[in-house]
Backbone as numpy.savetxt, mean C-alpha at the origin, in Angstrom:
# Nx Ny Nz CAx CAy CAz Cx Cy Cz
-6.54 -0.97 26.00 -5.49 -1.07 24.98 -5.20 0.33 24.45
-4.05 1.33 24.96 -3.65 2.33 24.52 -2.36 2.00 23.65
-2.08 2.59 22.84 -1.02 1.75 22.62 -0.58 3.14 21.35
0.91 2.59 20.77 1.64 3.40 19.64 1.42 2.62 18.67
0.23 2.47 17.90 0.07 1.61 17.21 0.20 2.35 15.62
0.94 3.50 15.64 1.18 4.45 14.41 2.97 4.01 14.57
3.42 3.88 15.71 4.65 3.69 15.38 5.10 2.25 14.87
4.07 1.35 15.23 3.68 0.08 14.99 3.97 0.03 12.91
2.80 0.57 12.58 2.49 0.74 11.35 3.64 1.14 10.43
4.49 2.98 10.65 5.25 3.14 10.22 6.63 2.53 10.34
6.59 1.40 11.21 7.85 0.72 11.27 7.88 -0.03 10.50
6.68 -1.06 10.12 6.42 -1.78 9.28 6.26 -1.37 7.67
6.32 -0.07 7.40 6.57 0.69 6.07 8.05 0.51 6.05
8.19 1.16 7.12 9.73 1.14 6.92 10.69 -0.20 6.48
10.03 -1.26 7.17 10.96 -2.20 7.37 10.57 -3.29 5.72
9.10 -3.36 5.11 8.69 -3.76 4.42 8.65 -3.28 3.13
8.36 -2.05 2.83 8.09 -1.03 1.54 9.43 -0.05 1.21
10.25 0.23 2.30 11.23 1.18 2.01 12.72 0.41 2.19
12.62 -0.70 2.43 13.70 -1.31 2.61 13.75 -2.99 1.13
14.68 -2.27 0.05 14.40 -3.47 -0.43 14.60 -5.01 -0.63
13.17 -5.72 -1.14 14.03 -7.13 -0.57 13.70 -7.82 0.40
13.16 -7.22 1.21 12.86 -7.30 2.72 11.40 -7.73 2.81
10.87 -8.30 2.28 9.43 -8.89 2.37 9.37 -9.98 3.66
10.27 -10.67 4.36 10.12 -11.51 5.52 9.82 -10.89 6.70
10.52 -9.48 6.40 10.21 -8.71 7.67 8.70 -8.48 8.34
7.82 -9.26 6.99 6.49 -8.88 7.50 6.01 -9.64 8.95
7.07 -10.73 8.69 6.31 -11.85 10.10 6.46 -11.13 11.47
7.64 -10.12 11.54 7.57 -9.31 12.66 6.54 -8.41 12.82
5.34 -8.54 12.04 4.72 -7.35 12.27 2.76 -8.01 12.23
2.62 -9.43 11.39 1.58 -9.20 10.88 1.55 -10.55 11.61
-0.18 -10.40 11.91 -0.52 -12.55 12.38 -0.29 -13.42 11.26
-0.43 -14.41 11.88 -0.70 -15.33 11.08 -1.64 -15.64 9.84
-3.49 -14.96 10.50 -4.51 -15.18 9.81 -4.80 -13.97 9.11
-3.40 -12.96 9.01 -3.75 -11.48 8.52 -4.43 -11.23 7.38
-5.38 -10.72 7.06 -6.30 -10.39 6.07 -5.83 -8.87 5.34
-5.36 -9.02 4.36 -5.38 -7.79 3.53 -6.07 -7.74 2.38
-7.39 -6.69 2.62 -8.59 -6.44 1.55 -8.57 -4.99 0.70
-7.83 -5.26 -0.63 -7.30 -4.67 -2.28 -7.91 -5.04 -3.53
-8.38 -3.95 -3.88 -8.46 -4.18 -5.19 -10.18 -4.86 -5.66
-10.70 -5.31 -4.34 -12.34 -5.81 -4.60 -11.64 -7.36 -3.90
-10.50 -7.67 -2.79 -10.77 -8.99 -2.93 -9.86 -9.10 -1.79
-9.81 -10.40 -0.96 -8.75 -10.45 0.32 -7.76 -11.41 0.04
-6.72 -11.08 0.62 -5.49 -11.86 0.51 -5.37 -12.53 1.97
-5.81 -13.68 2.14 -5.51 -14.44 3.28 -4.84 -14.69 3.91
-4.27 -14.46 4.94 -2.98 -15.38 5.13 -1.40 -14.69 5.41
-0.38 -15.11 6.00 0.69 -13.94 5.95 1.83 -14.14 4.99
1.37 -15.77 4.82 2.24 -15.83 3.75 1.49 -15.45 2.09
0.35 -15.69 1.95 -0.45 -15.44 1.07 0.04 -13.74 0.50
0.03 -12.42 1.74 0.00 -11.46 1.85 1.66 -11.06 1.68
2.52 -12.15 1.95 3.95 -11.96 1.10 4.35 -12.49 -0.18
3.26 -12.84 -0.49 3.24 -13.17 -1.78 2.72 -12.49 -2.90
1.55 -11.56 -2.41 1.22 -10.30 -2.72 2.19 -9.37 -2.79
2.68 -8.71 -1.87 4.02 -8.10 -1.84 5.01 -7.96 -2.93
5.28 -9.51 -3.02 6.54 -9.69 -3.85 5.42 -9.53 -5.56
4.60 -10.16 -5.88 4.03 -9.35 -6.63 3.73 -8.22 -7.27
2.89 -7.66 -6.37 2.76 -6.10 -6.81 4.24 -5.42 -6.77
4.84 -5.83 -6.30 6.46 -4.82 -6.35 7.35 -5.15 -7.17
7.00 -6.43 -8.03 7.88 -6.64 -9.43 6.85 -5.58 -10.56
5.71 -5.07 -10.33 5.40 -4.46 -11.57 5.99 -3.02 -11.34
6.64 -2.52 -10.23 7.22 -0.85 -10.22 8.43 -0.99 -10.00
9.41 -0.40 -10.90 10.36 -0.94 -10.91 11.27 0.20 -10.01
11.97 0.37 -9.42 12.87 1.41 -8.57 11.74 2.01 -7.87
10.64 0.95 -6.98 9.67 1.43 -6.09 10.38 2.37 -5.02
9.67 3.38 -4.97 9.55 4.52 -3.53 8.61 4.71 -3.36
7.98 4.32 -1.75 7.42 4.19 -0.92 7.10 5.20 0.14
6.32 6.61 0.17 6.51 7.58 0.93 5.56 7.85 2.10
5.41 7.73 3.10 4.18 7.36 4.07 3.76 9.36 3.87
2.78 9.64 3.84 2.18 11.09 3.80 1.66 11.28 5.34
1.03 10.95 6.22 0.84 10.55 7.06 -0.12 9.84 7.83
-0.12 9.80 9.42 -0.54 8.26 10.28 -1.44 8.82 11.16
-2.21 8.68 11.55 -3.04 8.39 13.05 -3.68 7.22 13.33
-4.40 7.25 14.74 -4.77 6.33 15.13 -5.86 6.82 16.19
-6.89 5.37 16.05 -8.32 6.08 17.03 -7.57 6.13 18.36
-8.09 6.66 19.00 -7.91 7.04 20.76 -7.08 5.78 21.62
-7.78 4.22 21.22 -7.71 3.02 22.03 -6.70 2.66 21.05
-6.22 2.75 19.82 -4.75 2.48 19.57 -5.02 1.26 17.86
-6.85 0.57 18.57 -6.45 -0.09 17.70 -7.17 -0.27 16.35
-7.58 0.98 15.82 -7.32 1.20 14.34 -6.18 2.65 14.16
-5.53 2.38 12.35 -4.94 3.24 12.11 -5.13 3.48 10.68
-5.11 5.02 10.57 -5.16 4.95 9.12 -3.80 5.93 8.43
-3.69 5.39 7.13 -2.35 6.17 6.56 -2.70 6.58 5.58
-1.91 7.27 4.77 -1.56 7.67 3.47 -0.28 7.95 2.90
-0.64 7.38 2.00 0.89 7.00 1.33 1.34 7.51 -0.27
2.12 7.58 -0.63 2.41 8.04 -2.24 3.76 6.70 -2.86
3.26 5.85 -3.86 4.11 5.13 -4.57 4.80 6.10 -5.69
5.66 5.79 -5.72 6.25 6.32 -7.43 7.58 5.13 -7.65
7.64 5.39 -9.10 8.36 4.03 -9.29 8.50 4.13 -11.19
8.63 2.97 -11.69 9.00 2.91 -12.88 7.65 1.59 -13.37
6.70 1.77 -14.23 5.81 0.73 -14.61 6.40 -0.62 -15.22
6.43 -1.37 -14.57 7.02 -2.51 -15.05 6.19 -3.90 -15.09
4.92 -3.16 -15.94 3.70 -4.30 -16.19 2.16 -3.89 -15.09
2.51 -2.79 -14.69 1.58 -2.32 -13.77 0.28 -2.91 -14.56
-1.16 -3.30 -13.50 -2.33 -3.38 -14.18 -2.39 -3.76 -16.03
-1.36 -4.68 -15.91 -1.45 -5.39 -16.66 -1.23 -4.45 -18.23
-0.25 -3.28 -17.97 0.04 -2.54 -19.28 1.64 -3.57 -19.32
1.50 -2.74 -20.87 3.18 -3.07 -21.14 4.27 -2.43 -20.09
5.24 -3.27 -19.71 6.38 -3.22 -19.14 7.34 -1.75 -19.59
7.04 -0.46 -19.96 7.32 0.75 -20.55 8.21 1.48 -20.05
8.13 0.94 -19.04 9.28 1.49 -17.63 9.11 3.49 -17.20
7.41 3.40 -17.72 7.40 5.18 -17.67 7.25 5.27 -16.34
7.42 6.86 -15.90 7.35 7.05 -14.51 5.80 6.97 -14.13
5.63 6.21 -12.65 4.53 6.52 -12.37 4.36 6.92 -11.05
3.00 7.65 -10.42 3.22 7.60 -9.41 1.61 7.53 -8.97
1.43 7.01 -7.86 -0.27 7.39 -7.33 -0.52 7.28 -5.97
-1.67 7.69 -5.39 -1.54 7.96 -3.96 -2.45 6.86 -3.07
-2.54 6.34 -2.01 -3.48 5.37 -1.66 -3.68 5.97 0.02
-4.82 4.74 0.58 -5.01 5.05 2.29 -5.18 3.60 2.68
-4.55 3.47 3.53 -4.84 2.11 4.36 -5.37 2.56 5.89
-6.21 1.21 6.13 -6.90 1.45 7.61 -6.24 0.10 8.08
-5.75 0.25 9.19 -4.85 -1.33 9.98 -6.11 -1.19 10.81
-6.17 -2.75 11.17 -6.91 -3.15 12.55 -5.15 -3.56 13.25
-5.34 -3.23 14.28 -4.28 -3.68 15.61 -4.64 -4.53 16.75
-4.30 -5.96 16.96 -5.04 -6.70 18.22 -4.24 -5.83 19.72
-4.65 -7.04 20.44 -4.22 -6.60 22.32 -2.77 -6.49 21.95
-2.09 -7.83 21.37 -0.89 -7.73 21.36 0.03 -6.71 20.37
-0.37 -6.28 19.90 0.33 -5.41 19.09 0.81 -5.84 17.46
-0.03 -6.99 16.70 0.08 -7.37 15.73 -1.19 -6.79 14.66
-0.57 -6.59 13.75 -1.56 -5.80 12.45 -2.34 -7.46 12.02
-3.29 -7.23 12.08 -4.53 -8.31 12.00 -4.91 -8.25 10.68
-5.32 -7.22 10.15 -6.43 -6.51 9.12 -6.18 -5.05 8.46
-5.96 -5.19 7.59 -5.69 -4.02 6.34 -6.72 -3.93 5.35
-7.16 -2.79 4.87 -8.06 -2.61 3.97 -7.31 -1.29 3.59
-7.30 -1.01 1.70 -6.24 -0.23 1.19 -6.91 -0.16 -0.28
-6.73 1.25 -0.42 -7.39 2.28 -1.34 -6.58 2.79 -2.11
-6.37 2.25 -3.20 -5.36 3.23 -3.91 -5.80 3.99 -5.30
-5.30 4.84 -5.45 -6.01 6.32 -7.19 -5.75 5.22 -7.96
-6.69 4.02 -8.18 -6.26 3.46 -9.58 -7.12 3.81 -10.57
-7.98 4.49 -9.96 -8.73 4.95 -11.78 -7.65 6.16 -11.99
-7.16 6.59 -11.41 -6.41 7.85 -12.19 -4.79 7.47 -12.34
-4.73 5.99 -11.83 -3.34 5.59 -12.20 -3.81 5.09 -13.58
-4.78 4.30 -14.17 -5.20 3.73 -14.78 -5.19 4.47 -15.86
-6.10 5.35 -16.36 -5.69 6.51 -16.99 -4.65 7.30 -17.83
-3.58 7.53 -16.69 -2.23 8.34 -16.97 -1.35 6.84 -17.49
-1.58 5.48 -17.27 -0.93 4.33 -17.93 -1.59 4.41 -19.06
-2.74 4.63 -19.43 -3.66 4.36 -20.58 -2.91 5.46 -21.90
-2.53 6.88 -21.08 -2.20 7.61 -22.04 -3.38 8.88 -21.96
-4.27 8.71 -21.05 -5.55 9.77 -21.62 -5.34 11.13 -21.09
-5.25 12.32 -21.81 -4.26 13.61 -21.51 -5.98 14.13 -20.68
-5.32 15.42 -19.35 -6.12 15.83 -18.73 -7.14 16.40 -18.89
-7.08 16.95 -20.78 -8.63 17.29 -20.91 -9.61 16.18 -21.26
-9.31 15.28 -21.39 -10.61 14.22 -20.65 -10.95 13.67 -19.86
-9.80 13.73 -18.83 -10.14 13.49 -17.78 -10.99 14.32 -16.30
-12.09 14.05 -16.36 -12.99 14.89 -15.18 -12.54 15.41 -13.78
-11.13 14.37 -13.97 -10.54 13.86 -12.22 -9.56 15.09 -12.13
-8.84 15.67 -13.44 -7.67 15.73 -13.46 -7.37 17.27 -12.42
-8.22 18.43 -11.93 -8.69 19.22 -12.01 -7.73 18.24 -9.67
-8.82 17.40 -9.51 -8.85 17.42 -8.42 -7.27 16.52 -8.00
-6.75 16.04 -9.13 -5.36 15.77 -8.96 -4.31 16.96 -8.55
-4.56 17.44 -9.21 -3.27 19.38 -9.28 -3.28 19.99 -7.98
């Protein structure tokens, strides 16, 4: 199994995260039993995982979605990314709806089967330091802030 399984991935940014609205587009891309593991917990399922979607993307409001970049192991079928959200807080982590700018950076690792469907996601995103800059806490208390800049 050699495969373009980065062009795989960034199509599916494209077609899912940068296009809005477009949350169905996931079935072109993801199984059925797709597992996406966020936050300490898995989202089952593909419809489960568009339901997530439509979720997390009502709390940022004028979401942009920027892929930083992609590779992939040798045999095609893991990939890992990095990405940058920015957007407008619109209830993020459960703050008030403030509509301030936010932005933070994450990494996802795809599993890819034979056929060319994203199986498995596991995804990392700066929420202690999104957490934080929502909270209000200015950079001299923060320990992190040093490795943000």
């Amino acid at each position: 199994m050699n495969q373009d399984s980065v062009r795989l991935v960034e199509n599916f940014w494209k077609a899912v995260w940068q296009t809005p609205d477009n949350v169905d587009a996931v079935d072109n891309f993801v199984a059925h039993d797709f597992v996406l593991t966020t936050g300490g917990r898995d989202i089952v399922g593909r419809d489960a995982f568009k339901q997530w979607i439509r979720d997390f993307s009502a709390q940022i409001a004028h979401l942009e979605f920027e892929v930083v970049n992609t590779f992939q192991s040798a045999d095609g079928r893991l990939v890992s990314a990095r990405f940058c959200i920015r957007g407008l807080n619109n209830g993020l982590m459960g703050f008030p709806a403030d509509q301030r700018r936010i932005e933070f950076t994450g990494n996802a690792i795809w599993h890819v089967d034979a056929e060319g469907r994203l199986v498995r996601n596991w995804v990392e995103r700066s929420a202690f330091e999104l957490f934080r800059d929502l909270k209000g806490v200015s950079d001299v208390d923060d320990p992190f802030a040093v490795a943000r800049k």
